[in-house]
N, CA and C of each residue as an Amber inpcrd file, in Angstrom:
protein
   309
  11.2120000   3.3820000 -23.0670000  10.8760000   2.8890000 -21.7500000
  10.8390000   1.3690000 -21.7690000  11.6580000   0.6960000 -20.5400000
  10.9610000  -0.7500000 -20.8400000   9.8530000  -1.1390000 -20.2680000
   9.6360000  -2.4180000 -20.1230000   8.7310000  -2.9890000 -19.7810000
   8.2870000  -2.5620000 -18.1700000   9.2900000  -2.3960000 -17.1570000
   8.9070000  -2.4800000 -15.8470000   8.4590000  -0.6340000 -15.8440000
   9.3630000  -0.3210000 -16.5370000   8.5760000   1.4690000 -16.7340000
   7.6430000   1.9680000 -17.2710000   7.2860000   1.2040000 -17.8920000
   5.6750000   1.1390000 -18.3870000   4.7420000   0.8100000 -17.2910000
   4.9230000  -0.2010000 -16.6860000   3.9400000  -0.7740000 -15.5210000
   4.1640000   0.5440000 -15.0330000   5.0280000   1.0220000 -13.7830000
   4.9070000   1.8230000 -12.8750000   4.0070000   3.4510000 -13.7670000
   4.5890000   3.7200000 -14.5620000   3.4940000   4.8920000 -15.5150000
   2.0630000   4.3370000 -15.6970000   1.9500000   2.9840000 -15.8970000
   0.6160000   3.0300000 -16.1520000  -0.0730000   3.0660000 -14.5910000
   0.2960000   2.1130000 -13.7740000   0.0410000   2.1660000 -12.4440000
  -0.1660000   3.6520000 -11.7440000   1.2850000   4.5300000 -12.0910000
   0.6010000   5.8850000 -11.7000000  -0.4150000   6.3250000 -12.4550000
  -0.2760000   6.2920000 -13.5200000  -1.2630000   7.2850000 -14.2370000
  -2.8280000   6.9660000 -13.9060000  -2.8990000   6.0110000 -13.4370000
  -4.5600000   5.2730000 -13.1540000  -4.8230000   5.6930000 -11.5690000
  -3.7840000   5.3630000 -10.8640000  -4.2000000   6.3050000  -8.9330000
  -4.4030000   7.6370000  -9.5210000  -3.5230000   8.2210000 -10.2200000
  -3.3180000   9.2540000 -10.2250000  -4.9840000  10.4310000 -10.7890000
  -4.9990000   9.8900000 -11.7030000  -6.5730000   9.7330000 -12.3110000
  -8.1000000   9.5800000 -11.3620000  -8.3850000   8.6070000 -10.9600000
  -8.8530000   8.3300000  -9.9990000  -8.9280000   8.9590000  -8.7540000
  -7.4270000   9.7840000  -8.0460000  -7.2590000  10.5420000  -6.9580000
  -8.0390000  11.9750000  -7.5370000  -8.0430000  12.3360000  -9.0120000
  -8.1490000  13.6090000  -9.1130000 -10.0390000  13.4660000  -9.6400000
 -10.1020000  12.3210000  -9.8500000 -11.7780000  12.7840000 -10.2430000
 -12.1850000  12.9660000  -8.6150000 -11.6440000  11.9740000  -7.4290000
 -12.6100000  12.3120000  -6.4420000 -12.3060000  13.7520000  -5.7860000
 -11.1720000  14.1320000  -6.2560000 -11.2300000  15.5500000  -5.6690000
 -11.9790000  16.4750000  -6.2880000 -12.3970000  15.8650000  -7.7750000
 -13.6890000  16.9790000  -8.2730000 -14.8770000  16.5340000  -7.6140000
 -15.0780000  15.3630000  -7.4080000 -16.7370000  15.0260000  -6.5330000
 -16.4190000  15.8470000  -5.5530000 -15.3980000  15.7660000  -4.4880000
 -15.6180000  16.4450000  -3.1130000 -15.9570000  17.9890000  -3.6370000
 -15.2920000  18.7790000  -4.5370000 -15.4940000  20.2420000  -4.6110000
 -16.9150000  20.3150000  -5.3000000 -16.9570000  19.6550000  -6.4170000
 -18.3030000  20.1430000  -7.1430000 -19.8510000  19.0670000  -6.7810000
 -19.2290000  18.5620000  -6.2550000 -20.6600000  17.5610000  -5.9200000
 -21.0640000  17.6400000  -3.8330000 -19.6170000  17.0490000  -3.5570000
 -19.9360000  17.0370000  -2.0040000 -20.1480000  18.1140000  -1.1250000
 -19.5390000  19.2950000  -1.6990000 -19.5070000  19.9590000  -0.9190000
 -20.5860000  21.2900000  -0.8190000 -21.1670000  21.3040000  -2.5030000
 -22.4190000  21.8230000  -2.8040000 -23.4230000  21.5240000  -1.7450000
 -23.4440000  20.1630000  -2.1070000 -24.7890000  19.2710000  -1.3940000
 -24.0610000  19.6210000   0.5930000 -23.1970000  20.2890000   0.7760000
 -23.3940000  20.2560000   2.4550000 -23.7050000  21.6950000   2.5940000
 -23.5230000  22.3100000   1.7430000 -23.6020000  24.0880000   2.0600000
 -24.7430000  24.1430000   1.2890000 -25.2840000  24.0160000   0.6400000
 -26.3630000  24.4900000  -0.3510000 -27.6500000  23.4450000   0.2300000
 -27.6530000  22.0600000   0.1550000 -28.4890000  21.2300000   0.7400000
 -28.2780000  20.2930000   1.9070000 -27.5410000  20.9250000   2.8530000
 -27.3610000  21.0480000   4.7750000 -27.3720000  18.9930000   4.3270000
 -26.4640000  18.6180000   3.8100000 -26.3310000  16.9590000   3.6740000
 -24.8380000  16.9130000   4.0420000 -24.3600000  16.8380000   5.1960000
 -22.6730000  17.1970000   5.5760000 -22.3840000  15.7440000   5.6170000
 -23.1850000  14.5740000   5.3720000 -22.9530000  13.1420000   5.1480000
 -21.9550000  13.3460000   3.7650000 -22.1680000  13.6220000   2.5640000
 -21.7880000  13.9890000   1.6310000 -20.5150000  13.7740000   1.3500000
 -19.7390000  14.9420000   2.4370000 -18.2700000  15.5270000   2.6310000
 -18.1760000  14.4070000   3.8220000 -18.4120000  13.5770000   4.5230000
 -17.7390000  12.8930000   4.8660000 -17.4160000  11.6640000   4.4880000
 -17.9650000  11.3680000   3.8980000 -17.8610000   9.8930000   2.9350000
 -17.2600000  10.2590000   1.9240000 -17.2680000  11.1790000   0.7460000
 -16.1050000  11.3610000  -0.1910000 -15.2180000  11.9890000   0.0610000
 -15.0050000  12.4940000   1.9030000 -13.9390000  13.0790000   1.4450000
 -13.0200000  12.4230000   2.2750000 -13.6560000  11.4030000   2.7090000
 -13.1140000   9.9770000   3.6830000 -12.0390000   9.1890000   2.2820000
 -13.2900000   8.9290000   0.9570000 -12.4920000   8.3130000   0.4450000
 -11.4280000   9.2080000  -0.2550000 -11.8120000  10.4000000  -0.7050000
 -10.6470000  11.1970000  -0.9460000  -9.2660000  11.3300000  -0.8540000
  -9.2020000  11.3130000   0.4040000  -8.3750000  11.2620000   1.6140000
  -7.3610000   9.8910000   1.7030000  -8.0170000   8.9330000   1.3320000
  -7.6140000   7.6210000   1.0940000  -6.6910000   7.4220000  -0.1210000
  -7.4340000   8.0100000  -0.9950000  -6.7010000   8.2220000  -2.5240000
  -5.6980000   9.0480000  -2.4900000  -5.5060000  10.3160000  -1.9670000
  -4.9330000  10.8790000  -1.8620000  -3.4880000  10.8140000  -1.2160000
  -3.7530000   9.9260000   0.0050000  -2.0530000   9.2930000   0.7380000
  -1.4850000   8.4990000  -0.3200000  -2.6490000   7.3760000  -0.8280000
  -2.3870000   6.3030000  -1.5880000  -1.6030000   6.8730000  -3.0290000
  -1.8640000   8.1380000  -3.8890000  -1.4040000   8.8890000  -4.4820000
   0.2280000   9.4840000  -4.2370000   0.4260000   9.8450000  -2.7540000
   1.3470000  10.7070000  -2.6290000   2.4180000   9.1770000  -2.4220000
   1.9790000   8.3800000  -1.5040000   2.7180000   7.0280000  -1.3950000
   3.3060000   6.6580000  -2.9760000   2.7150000   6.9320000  -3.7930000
   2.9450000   6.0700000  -5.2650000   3.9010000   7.2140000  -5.6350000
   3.5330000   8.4800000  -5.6420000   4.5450000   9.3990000  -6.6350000
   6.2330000   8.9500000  -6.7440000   6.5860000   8.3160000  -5.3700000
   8.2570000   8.5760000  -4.7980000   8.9990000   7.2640000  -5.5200000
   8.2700000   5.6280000  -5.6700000   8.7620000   5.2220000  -6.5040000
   8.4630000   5.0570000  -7.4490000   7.6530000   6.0030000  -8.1230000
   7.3630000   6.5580000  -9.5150000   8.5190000   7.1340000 -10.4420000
   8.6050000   8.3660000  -9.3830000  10.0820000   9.0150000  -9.9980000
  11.1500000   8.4460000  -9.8000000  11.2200000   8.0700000  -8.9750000
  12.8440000   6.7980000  -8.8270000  12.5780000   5.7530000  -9.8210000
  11.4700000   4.8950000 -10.6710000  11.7070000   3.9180000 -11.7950000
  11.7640000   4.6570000 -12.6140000  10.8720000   5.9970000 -13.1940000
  11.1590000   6.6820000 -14.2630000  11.8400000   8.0660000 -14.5260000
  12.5660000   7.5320000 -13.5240000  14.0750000   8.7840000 -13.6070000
  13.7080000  10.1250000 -13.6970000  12.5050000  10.2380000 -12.8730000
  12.4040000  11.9610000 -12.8770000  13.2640000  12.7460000 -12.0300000
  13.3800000  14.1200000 -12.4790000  13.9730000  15.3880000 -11.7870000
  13.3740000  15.6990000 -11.0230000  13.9200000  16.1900000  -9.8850000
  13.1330000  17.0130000  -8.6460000  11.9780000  17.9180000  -9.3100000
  11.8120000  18.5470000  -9.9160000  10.9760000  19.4700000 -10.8150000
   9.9990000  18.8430000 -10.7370000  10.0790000  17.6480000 -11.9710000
   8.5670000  16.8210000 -12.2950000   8.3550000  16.0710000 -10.6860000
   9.0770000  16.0240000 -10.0740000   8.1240000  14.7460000  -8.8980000
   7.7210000  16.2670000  -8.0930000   8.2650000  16.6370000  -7.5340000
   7.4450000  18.3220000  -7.1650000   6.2340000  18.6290000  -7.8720000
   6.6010000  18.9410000  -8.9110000   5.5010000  18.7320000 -10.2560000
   3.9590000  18.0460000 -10.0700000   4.2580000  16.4540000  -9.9040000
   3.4520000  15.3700000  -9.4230000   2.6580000  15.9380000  -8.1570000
   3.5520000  16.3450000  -7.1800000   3.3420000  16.4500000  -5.5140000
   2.0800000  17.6800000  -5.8590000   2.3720000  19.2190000  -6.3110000
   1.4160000  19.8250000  -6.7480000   0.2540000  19.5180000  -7.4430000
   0.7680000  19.3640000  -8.2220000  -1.1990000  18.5600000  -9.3320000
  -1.6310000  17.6960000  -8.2400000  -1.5700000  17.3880000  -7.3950000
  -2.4120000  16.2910000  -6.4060000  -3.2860000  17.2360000  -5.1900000
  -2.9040000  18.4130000  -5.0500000  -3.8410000  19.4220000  -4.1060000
  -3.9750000  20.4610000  -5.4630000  -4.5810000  20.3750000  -6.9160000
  -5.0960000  21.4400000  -7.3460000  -6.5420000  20.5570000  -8.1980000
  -7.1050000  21.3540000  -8.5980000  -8.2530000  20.9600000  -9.4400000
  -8.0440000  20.5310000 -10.7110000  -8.2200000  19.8650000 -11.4480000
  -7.2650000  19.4070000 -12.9450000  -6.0040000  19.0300000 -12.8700000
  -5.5490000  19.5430000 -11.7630000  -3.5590000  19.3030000 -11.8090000
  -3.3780000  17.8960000 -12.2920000  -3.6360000  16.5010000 -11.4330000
  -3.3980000  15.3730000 -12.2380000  -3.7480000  14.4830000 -13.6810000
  -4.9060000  15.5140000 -14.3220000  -5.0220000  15.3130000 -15.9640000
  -3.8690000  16.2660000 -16.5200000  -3.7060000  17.4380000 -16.4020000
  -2.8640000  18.3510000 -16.5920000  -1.3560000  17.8880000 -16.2500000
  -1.3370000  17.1010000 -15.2760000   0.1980000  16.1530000 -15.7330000
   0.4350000  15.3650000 -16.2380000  -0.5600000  14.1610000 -15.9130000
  -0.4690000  12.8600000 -17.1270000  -0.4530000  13.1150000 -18.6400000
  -1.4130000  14.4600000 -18.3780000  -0.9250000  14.6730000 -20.4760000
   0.3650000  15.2790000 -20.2320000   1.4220000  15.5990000 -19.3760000
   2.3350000  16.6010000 -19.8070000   2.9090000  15.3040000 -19.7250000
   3.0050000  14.1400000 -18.7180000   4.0080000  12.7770000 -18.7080000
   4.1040000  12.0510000 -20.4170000   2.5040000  11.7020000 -20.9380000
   2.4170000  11.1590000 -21.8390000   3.4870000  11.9210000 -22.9110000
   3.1560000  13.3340000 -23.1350000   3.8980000  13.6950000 -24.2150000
   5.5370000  13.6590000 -24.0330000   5.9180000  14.1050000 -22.5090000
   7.5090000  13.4660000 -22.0390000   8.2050000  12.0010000 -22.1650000
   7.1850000  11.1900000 -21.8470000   7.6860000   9.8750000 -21.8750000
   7.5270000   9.5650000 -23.2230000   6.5910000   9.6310000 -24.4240000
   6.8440000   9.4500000 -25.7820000   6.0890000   7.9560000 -25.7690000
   5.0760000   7.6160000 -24.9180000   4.5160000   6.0280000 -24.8160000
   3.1770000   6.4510000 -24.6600000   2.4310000   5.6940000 -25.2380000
   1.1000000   6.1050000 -24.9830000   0.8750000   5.1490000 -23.7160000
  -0.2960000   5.9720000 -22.4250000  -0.0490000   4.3870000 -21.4340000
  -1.5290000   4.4070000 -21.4050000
C-alpha cells in the first residue's frame, strides 16, 4: 500500500470504529435506560449522535473503496457491518489481515 492508502485505511478504520462503539451505547446503554428506566432523553442524544456517525461512515466507505481498490463484495461488505452489532470490528480485522499493513 502506499502512502495515500494508508491515510484513507487509517482514516476509515477510526470513523469506522467510533461509528460502531456508538451503535453499542445506543443498543446496550441508551436504549436500556429508555425502556427499563422511562429516560427517552438517552435515545435521543446518542442516537442523534449515532446517526451523525453513521452518514459520516457511509459518506467515507465510497472513496474508501475507490483508493483501496475494493470489489463490490468488500464495499457491500463495509455497507453491512455499519447496521449490525460488531460488524465494523469484525471488518477492520478482516481489512487488516487483507491489506497486510497494520493501521
Amino acid at each position: 500500500m502506499n502512502t495515500e492508502q494508508v491515510k484513507w485505511a487509517k482514516r476509515f478504520k477510526w470513523i469506522s470504529l467510533i461509528e460502531g462503539i456508538s451503535f453499542l451505547v445506543l443498543l446496550f446503554i441508551a436504549m436500556p435506560l429508555k425502556y427499563i428506566y422511562e429516560l427517552p432523553m438517552a435515545v435521543t442524544v446518542v442516537g442523534w449522535i449515532h446517526g451523525v456517525l453513521f452518514v459520516i461512515y457511509i459518506y467515507v466507505v465510497f472513496p474508501t473503496a475507490s483508493k483501496l481498490k475494493w470489489n463490490f463484495s468488500r464495499t457491500f461488505l463495509a455497507l453491512i457491518a455499519s447496521v449490525l452489532p460488531f460488524g465494523p470490528f469484525i471488518f477492520d480485522r478482516n481489512l487488516r489481515k487483507s491489506q497486510k499493513v497494520e493501521l
